[in-house]
C-alpha positions in Angstrom: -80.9 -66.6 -134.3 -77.5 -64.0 -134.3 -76.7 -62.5 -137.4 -74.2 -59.7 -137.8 -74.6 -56.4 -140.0 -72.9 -53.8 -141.5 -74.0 -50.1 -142.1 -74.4 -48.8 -145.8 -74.8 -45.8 -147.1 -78.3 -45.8 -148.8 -81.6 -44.9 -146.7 -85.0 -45.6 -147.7 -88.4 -44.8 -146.2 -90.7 -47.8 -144.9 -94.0 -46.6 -144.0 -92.9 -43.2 -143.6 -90.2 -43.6 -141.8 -86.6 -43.0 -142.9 -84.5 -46.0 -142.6 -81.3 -47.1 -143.2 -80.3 -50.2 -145.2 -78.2 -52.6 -143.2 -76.5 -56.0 -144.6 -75.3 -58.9 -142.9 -75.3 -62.9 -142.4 -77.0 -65.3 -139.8 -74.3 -67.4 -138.0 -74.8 -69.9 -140.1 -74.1 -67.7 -143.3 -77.3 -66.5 -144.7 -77.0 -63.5 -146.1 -79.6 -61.0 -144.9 -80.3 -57.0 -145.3 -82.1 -55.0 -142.6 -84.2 -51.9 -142.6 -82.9 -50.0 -138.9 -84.5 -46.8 -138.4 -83.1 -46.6 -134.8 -80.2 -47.9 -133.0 -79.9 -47.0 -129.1 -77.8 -48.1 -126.2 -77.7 -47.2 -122.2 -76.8 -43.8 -121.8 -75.0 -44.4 -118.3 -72.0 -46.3 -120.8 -69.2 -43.8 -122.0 -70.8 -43.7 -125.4 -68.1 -42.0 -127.6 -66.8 -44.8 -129.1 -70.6 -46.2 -130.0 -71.2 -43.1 -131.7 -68.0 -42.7 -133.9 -68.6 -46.6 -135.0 -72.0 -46.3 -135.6 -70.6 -43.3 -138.3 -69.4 -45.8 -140.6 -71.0 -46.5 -143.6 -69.6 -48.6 -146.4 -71.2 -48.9 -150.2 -74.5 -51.9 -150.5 -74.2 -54.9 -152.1 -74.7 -55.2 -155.5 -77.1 -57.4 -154.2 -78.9 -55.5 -152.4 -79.9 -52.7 -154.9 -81.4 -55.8 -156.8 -83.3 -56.8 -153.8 -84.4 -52.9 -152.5 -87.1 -52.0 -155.4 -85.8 -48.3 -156.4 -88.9 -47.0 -155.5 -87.9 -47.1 -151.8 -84.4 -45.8 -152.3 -83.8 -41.9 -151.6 
């Protein structure tokens, strides 16, 4: 399976580590959301460009705040 995320902007913590709240689609359009707590890549690439992209952040879904119980939201 591929699917392709985005970054938001809310965090959460699952088992007590801080996460943050990803969404995205499977190739074949289902909609998914993802709990990353790290993101890493090979440190012999020039990196520079991997860092700045992995900056942006947009709004979640209304979606997914109805999905994320607010109890796990920071």
């Amino acid at each position: 399976m591929r699917i392709t995320v985005e970054s938001t902007t809310r965090t959460c913590f699952l088992n007590g580590v801080e996460c943050r709240l990803w969404e995205g689609a499977t190739e074949r359009g289902q909609r998914v959301h993802c709990f990353i707590a790290l993101v890493g890549a090979d440190k012999s690439c020039d990196l520079s460009e991997f860092e700045r992209d992995l900056k942006e952040r947009r709004p979640p879904s209304a979606e997914l705040a109805e999905t994320v119980p607010a109890r796990m939201i920071l």
